[in-house]
C-alpha positions in Angstrom: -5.6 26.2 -11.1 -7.7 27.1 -14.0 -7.3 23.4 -15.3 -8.2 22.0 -11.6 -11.7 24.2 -12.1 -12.5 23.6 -15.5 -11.6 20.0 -15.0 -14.1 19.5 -12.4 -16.8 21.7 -13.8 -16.8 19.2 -17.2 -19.8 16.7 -16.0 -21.7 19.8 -14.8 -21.2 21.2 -18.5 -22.0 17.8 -19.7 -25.9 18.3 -18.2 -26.1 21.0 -21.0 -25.4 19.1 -23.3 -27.9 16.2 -23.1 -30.2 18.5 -23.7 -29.5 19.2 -27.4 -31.3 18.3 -30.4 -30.5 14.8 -31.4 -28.9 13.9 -28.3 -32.0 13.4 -26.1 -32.9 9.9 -27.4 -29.9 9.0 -26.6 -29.7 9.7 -22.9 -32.8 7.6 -22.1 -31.3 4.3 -21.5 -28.2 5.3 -19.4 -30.2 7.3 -17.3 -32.5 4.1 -16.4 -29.5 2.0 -15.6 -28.2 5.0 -13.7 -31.2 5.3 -11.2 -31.2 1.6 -10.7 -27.7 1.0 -9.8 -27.5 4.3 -7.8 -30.7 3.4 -6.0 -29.0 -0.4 -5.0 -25.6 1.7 -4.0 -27.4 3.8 -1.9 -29.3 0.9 -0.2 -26.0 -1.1 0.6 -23.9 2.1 1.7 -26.8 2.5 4.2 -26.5 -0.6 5.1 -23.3 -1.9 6.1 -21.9 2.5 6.8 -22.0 1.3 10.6 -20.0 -1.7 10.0 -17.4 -0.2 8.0 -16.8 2.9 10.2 -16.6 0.7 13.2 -13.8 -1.0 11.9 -12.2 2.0 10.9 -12.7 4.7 13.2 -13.4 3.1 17.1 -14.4 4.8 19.6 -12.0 5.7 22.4 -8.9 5.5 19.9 -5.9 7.5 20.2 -7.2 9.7 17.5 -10.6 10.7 18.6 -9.6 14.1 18.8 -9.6 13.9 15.2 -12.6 12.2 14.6 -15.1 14.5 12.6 -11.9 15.1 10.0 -11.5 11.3 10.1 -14.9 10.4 10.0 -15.4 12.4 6.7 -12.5 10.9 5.1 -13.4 7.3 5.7 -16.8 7.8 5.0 -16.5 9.5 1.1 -13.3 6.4 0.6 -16.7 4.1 1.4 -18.7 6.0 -0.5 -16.8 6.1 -3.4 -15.6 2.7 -3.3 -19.4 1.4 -4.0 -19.9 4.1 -6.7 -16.6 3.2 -8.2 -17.4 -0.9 -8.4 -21.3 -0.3 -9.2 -20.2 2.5 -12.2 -18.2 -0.4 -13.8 -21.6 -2.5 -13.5 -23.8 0.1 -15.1 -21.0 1.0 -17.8 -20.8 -2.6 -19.0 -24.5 -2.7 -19.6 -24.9 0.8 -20.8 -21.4 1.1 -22.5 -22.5 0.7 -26.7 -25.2 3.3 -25.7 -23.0 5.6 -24.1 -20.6 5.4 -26.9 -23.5 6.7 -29.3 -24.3 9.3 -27.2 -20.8 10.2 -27.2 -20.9 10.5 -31.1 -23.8 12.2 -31.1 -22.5 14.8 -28.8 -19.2 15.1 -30.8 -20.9 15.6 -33.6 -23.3 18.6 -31.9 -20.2 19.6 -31.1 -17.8 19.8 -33.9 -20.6 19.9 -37.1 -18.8 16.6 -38.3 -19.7 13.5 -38.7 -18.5 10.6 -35.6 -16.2 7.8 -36.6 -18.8 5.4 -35.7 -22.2 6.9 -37.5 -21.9 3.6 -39.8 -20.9 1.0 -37.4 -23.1 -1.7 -37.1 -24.5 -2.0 -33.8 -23.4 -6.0 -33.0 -19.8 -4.9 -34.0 -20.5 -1.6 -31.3 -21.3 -4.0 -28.7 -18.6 -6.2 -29.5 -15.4 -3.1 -29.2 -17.4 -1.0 -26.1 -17.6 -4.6 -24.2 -14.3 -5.4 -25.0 -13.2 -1.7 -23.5 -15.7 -2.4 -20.7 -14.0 -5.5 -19.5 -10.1 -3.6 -20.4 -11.1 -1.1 -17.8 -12.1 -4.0 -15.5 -8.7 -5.5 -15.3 -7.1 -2.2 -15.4 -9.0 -1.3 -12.1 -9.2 -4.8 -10.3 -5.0 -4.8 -11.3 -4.5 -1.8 -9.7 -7.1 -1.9 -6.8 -5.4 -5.0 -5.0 -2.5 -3.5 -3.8 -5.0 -0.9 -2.0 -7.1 -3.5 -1.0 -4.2 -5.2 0.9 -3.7 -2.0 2.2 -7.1 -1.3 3.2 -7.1 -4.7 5.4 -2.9 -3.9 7.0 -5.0 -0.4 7.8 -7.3 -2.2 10.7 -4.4 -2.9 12.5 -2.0 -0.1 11.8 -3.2 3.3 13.7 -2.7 6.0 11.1 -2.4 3.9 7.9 -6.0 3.9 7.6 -5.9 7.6 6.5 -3.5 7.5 3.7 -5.4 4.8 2.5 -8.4 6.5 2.1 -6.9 9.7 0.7 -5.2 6.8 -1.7 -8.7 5.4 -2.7 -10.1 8.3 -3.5 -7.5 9.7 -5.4 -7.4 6.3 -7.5 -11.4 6.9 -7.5 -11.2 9.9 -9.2 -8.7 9.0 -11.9 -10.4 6.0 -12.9 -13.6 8.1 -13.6 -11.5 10.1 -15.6 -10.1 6.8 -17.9 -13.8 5.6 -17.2 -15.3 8.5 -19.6 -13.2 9.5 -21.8 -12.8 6.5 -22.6 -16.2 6.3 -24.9 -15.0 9.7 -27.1 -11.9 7.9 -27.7 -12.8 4.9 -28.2 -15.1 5.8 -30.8 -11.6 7.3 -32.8 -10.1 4.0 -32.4 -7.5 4.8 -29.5 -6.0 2.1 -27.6 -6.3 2.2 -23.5 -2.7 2.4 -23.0 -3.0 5.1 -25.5 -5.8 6.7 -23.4 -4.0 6.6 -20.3 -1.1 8.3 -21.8 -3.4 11.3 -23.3 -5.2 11.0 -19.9 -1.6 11.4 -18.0 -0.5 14.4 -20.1 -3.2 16.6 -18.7 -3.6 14.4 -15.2 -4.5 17.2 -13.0 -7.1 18.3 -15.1 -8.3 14.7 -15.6 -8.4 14.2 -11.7 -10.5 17.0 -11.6 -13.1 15.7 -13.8 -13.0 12.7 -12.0 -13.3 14.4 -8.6 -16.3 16.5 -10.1 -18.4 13.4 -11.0 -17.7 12.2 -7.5 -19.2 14.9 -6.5 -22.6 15.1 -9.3 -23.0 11.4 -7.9 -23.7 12.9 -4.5 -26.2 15.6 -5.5 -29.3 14.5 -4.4 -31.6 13.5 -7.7 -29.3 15.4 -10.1 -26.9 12.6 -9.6 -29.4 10.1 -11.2 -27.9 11.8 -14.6 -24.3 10.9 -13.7 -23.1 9.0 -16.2 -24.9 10.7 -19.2 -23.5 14.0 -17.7 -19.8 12.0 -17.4 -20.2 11.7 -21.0 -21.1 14.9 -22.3 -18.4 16.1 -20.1 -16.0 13.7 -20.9 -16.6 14.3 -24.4 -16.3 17.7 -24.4 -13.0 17.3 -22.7 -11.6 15.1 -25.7 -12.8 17.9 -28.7 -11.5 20.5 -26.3 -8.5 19.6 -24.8 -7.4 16.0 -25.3 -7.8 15.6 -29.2 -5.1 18.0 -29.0 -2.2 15.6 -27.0 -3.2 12.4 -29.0 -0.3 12.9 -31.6 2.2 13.5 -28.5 1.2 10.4 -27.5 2.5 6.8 -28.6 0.0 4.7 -30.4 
């Protein structure tokens, strides 16, 4: 339990954070790419909610006496869905930024120096896109088989429900490999290797997930998301996940 709490408070921690000396300067760009793509998400959940819910939830079904549970489940799996593809988009453009803001946060943490203080920017660029598109095909790989599912769902009472719960499970662990992936990459650590650390400690890592869900929800406050996701995220790695890297296979 106490990791299931922690976990999720992390990106709430995280707003501390970018607050610090040093670390300001560093927040300004991810927060600009943050507002746009939320403000776009939040224009095309509002639009096509009606569709979606139609399809998923008709009225006069043989589970309307379920609706308002259902109705809340389907609706966060749509919600999350559009955060989860539009935080990839925002992450590829933001992600060498991030990954200094990372540093500069480990090193507000932890009084040392980051791996990457002396790494030119163009060769920054070059390894956080290269992570960027990694976790692309890691999530588009593993997203198909729930997109097949998500389709079988339409026709199959019932199915539609463990779908969503599916979804948003997957949502909240790939936020997870999503953040921690800048502190580690920064040390160097491959993603198989990050998924390992990650899977160690996977309830606590679903937990952070599940609390930036949640941040991204909060009315303005989740504008500072992803900075918050990685403050939080990077906390998490000096705290906790530095400490299961040499249990895991490199």
């Amino acid at each position: 339990m106490h990791d299931l709490i922690s976990g999720f408070l992390l990106p709430f921690r995280g707003i501390k954070l970018l607050n610090q000396p040093g670390v300001r300067r560093y927040v300004a760009l991810p927060l600009t790419l943050n507002i746009l793509i939320l403000s776009l998400i939040l224009w095309i959940s509002a639009r096509y909610f009606g569709t979606f819910i139609d399809a998923f939830l008709p009225e006069n079904s043989w589970w309307d006496f379920a609706r308002p549970v259902l109705w809340a489940v389907f609706s966060l799996a749509y919600l999350l869905t559009l955060f989860y593809g539009f935080t990839l988009c925002a992450n590829l453009a933001a992600a060498p930024f991030n990954a200094m803001l990372s540093a500069k946060i480990e090193e507000h943490l932890t009084g040392q120096p980051s791996p990457i203080s002396h790494t030119p920017l163009l060769m920054l660029i070059r390894d956080t896109l290269s992570s960027e598109l990694n976790k692309l095909g890691y999530f588009i790989s593993r997203s198909i088989p729930l997109w097949l599912l998500l389709i079988v769902a339409i026709f199959i009472p019932g199915l539609n429900l463990l779908v969503s719960l599916l979804w948003i499970t997957f949502g909240f662990w790939f936020l997870a490999l999503e953040y921690t992936d800048y502190p580690m990459g920064n040390h160097e650590i491959k993603p198989k290797t990050q998924r390992q650390i990650n899977a160690q400690r996977r309830a606590k890592s679903l937990a952070f997930g599940a609390g930036v869900s949640l941040l991204l929800f909060i009315p303005f406050i989740g504008f500072i998301a992803m900075p918050a996701a990685v403050a939080g995220a990077t906390r998490y790695w000096v705290d906790d996940l530095k400490n299961n890297r040499t249990h895991s296979i490199q």
